[in-house]
C-alpha positions as CSV (number, residue, x, y, z in Angstrom):
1,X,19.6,32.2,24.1
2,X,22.2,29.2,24.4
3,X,21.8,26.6,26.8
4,X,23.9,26.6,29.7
5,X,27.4,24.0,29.2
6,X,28.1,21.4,31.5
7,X,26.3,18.3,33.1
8,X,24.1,20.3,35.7
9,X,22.7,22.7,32.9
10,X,21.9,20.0,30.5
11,X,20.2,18.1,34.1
12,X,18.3,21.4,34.6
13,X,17.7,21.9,30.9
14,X,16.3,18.1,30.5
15,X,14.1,18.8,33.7
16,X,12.8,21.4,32.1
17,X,11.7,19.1,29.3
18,X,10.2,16.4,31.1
19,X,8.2,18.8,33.3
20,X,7.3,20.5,30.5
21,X,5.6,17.3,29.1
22,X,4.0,16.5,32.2
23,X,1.9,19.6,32.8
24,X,1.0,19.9,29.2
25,X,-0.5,16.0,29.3
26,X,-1.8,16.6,33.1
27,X,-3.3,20.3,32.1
28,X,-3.2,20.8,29.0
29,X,-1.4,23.5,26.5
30,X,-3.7,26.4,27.5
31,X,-3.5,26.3,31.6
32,X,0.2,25.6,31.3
33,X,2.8,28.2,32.0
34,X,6.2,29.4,32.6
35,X,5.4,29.1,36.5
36,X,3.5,25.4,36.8
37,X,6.5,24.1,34.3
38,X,8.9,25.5,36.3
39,X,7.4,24.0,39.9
40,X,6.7,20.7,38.2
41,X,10.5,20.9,37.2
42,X,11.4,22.3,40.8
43,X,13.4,25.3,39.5
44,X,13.3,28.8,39.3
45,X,11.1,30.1,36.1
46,X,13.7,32.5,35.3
47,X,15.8,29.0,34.3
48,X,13.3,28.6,31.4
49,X,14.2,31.3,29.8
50,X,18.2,30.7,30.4
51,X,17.7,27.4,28.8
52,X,14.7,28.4,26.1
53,X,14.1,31.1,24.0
54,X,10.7,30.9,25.1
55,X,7.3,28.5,26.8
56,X,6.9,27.5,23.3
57,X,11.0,26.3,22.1
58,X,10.6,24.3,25.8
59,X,7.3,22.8,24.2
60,X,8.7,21.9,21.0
61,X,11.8,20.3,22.8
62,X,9.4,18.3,25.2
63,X,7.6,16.9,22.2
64,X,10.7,16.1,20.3
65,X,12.4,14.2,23.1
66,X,9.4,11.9,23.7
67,X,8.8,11.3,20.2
68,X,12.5,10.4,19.6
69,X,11.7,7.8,22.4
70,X,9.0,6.4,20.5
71,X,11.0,6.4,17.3
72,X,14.0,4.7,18.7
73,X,11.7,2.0,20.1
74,X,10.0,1.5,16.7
75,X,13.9,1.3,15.2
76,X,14.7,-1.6,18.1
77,X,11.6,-3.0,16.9
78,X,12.5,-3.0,12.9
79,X,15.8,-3.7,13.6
80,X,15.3,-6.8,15.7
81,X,12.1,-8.5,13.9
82,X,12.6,-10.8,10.7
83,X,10.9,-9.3,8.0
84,X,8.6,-11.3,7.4
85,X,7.0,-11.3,11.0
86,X,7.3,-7.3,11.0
87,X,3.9,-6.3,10.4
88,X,2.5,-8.4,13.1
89,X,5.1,-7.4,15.7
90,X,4.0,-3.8,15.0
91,X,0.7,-4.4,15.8
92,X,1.7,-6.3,18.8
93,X,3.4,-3.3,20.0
94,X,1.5,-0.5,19.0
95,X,-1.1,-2.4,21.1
96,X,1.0,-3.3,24.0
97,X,2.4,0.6,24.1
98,X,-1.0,2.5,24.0
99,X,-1.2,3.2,27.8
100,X,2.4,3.7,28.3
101,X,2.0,6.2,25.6
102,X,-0.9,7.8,26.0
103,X,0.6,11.0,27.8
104,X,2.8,11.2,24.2
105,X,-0.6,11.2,21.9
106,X,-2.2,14.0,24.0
107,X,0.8,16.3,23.9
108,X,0.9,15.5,20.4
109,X,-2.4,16.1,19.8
110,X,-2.4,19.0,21.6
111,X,0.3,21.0,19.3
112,X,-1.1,19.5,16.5
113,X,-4.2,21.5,17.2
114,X,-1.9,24.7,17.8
115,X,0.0,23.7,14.8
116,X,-3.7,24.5,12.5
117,X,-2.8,28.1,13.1
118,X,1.0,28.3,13.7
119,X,3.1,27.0,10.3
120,X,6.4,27.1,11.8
121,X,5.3,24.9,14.4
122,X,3.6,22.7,11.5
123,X,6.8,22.6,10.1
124,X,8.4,21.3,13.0
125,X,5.7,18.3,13.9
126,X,6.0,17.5,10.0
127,X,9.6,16.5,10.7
128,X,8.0,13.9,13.0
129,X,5.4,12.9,10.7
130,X,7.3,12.1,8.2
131,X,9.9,9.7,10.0
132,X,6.6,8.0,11.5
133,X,5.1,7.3,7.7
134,X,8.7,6.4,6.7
135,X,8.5,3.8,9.4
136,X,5.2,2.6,9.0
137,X,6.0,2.6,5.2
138,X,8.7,0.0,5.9
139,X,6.5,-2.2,8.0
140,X,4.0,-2.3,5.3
141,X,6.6,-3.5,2.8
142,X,7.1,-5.7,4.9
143,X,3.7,-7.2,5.1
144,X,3.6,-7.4,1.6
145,X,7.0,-9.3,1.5
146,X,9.1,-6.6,0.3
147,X,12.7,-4.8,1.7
148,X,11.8,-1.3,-0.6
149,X,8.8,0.8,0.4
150,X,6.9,1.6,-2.5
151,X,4.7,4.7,-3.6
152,X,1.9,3.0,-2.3
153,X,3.3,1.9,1.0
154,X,4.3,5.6,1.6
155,X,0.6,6.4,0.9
156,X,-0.7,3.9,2.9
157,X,1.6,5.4,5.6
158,X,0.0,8.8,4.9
159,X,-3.4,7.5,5.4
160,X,-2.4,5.4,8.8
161,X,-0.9,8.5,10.4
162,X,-3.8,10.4,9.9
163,X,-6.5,7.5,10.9
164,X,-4.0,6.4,13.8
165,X,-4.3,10.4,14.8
166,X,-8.3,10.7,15.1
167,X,-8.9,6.9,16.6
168,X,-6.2,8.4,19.2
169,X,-8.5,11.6,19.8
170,X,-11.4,9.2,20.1
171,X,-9.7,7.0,22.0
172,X,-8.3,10.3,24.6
173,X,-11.4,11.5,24.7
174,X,-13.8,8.8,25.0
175,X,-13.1,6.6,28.1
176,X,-15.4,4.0,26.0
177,X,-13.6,3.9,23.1
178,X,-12.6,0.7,21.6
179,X,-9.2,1.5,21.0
180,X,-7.7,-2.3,20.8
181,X,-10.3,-3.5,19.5
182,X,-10.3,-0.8,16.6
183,X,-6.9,-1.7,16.2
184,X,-7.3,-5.3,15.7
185,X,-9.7,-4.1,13.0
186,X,-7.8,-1.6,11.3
187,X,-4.4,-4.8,11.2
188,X,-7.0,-7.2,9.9
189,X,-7.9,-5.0,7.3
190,X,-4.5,-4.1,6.4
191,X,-3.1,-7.4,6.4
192,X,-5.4,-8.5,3.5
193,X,-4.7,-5.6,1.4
194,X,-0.7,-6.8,2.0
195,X,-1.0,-10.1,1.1
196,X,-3.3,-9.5,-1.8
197,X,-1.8,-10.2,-5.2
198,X,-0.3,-7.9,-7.7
């Protein structure tokens, strides 16, 4: 169904959206519904499905707008950072972001779970996936003091994402877990495979 036109459908529409991605981090993918999205938004439920085709296109959208977020922060980041201190102003900001961020990893997490089972949502996450390896791809050329990515930068991308994804799970589900300190582990490790010659 097509979204409603106009400023106040696109406010009820992006309501929608961001209460979606509240409950889902507060409660979860399985205890939340057409009703608690629609009272964290403070609209009628029958407004979901005016502005979604269903729970899960509003779920889709939620995760999409926060990861675009992300992204467009990461792009500030590239953008404004001379190359050759880009590696270590990623760090410094994946670090610095983890809290502000967490909500994003769980939700993330979350349909990535669902996504095991469901391979058009797959799809859809692998559309963000991507643009994160592309990204981290760039920072590692970077590192290793070039503007190109390379093959191997775009596999060392495809390894981060997936080690960034379970330290995040630890790190969400474990109150204990090490995350920063992990992280300063995982840079100094990557660093000297950067800088190492040929």
């Amino acid at each position: 169904m097509a979204a409603k036109n106009g400023s106040e459908g696109q406010g009820t529409r992006d309501k929608l959206i961001d209460a979606a991605f509240r409950a889902v981090a507060r409660d979860g993918l399985a205890d939340t519904n057409v009703k608690s999205i629609a009272a964290e938004a403070g609209v009628n439920p029958g407004l979901l499905h005016y502005h979604f085709a269903s729970k899960d296109a509003l779920l889709e959208a939620a995760i999409e707008s926060a990861s675009a977020r992300y992204m467009a922060d990461i792009d500030t980041l590239i953008a404004a950072t001379p190359r050759a201190r880009l590696f270590d102003a990623y760090v410094a900001f994946a670090a610095a972001t983890l809290d502000a961020n967490r909500d994003l990893f769980r939700v993330r997490l979350a349909l990535g779970a669902r996504a095991m089972n469901d391979a058009r949502l797959a799809a859809r996450l692998e559309i963000g996936n991507e643009a994160v390896r592309g990204r981290l791809a760039t920072v590692f050329a970077a590192g290793a003091g070039r503007d190109t990515p390379s093959d191997l930068d775009r596999l060392r991308a495809r390894a981060t994402k997936a080690a960034f994804e379970g330290m995040m799970l630890s790190w969400l589900t474990n109150p204990d877990f090490p995350m920063r300190a992990v992280l300063g582990e995982w840079a100094e490790g990557m660093r000297a495979v950067l800088h190492k010659p040929g």
